[in-house]
N, C-alpha and C positions, 0 to 999 in steps of 0.2 A: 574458452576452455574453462569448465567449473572447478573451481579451487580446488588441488588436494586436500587442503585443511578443514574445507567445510565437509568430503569426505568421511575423513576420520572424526571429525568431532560428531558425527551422526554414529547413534550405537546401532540403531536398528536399520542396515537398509533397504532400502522397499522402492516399490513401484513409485511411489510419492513421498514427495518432503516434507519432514513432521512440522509443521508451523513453531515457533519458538528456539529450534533449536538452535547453536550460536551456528556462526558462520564460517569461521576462522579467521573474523577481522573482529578487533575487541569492541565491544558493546553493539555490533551488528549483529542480529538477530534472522532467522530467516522467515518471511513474509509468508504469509496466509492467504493473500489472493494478489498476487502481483499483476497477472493480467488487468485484472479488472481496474487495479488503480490506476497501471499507466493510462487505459485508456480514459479515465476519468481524467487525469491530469494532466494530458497530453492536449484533450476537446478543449477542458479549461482554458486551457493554455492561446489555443488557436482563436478564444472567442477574446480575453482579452487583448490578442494584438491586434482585431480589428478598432482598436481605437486607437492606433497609430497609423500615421499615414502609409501608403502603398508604398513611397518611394524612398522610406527610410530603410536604410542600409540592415538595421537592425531587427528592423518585423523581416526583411525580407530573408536574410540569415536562420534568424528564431523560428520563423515558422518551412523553411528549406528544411531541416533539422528535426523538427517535430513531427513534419508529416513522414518525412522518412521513416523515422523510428514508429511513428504511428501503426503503419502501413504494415508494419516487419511484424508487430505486438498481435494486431488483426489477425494477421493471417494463421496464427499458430492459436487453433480450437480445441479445447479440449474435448475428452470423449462424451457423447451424448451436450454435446452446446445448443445445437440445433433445435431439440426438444426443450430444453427450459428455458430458451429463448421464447419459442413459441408459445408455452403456458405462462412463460412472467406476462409477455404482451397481453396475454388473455386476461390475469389477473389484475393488473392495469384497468385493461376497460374494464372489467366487470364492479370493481368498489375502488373507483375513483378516488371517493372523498375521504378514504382510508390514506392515500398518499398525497392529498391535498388540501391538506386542513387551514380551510379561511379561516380570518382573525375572528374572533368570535363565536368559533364553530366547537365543535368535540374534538377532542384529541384522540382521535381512533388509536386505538392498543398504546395508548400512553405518548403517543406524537415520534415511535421511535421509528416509523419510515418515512423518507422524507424524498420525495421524486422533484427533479432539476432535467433543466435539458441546457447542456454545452454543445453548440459546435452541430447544431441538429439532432445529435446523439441523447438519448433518453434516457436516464441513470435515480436508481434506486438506494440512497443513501438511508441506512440499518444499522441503529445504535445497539452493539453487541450489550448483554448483561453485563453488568460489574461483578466483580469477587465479593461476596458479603464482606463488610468488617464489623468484628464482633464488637465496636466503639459504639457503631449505631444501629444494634440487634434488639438492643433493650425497648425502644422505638416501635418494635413491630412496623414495623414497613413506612412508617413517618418519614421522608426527605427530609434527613438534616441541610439545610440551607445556610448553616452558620449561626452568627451571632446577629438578634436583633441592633440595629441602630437605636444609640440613644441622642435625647434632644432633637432641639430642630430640624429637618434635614431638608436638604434643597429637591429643587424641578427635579434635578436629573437624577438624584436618588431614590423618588418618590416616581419613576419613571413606570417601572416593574408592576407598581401596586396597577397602573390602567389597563396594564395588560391582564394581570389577575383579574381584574373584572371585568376584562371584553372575554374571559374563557365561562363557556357552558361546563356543567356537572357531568357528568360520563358515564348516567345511565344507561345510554344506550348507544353506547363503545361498540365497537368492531373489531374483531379479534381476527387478522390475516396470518395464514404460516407461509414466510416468503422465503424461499428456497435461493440460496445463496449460487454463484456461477460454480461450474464445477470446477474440480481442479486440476490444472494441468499437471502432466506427468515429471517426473524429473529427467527426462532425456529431453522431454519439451522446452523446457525451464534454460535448460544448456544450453541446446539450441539457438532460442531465444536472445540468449547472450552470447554465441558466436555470430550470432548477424549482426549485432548491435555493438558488439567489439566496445564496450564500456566497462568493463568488470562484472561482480555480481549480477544478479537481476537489484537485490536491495538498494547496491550502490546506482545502479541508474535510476532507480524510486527517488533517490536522495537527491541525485543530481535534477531529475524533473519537478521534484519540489519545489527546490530552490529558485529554477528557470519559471514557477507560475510566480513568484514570489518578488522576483526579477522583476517581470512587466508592470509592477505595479511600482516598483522605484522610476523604471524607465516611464512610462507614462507622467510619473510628477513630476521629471526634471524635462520632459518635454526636449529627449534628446533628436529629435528630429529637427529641432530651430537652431537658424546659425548662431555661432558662440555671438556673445555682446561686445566680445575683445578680441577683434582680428589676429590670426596668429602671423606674425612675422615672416616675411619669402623667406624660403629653404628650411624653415623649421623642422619639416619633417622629412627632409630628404636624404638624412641619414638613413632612415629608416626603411627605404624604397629597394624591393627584392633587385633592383640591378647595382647598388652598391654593392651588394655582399655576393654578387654572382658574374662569373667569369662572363663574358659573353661566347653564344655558341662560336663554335670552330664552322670556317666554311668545308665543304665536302672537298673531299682531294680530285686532283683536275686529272685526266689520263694523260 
């Protein structure tokens, strides 16, 4: 059920949710394309637990969970999906090298689309514009980068500089207009969050964050190998659902 307070905190209501406005949880914001990122994050999600084994408890959990909620995210399309699914794939093929700029290549339209594929899933990742700041307007369109390094400086500082010279000059750039997914409606959005019975849609964004964020502690502490310090018989058998639970009653005899 969508919060009454994100509700009220919208002045204007309409057929869709104005991206930015708050939510009625403080510093929660309301999301701009939440489809599209669960399913980003979700693929994510599913490609790094193949580097945990099958028969660890915890991919097997993790990824229970994610294709669930996967599955629920899918299936809710918004209107017209169908068609600019089908022209993005088309724009894909047709200027390739626009969304896959080898090392030493051009930076088509400034390197700001960046295609990835998780999970088999093909995905267009589009660095929105920044706000000008009038600090570095004076510049006329110069990338402030900071403050030179002074003195010596080591390998790994001097890292950057070889990449600046594996990049070509961007004469002859390509300029693609990539058409963002649509967006879903705000009864869809609810929806959404009635299947998935996790709060917000933001607040599940946050929780799946966290979960790609997750596999990558669990992957270094290598929690599928036995501990190196056996635990002690009945350690945890306080903790076993038949402690704390009656045993059933037999059925009454006639």
């Amino acid at each position: 059920m969508r919060s009454a307070s994100r509700l009220l905190a919208s002045v204007k209501p309409g057929r869709y949710l104005e991206p930015g406005i708050p939510t009625g949880l403080t510093g929660l914001f309301t999301h701009n394309a939440p489809r599209s990122t669960l399913i980003y994050l979700y693929s994510s999600t599913l490609d790094k637990l193949k580097a945990i084994p099958e028969s660890s408890v915890y991919r097997q959990s993790a990824e229970s969970i994610t294709h669930h909620r996967l599955k629920i995210v899918e299936s809710i399309k918004p209107e017209g999906y169908d068609e600019w699914a089908k022209a993005a794939k088309e724009q894909l093929a047709a200027h390739p090298e626009v969304f896959n700029t080898p090392k030493g290549g051009v930076k088509h339209d400034k390197g700001k689309h960046t295609r990835s594929v998780h999970d088999g899933r093909t995905f267009v990742t589009t660095q929105l514009p920044k706000q000008p700041d009038e600090r570095v307007e004076e510049w006329d369109g110069e990338t402030d980068e900071g403050p030179v390094l002074e003195g010596v400086r080591t390998t790994a500082e001097r890292a950057d500089q070889k990449l600046l010279g594996m990049e070509r000059p961007g004469s002859d750039t390509k300029t693609v207009e990539w058409k963002l997914e649509p967006s879903l409606e705000a009864s869809q959005i609810s929806d959404m969050e009635n299947q998935i019975g996790a709060g917000l849609i933001e607040e599940v964004i946050q929780v799946a964050e966290g979960e790609l964020k997750l596999v990558d502690t669990m992957v270094e502490a290598k929690v599928w190998e036995d501990l190196q310090d056996k635990s002690p018989p009945g350690q945890w058998e306080y903790f076993e659902r038949r402690q704390h639970m009656s045993p059933t009653q037999a059925p009454p005899t006639e």
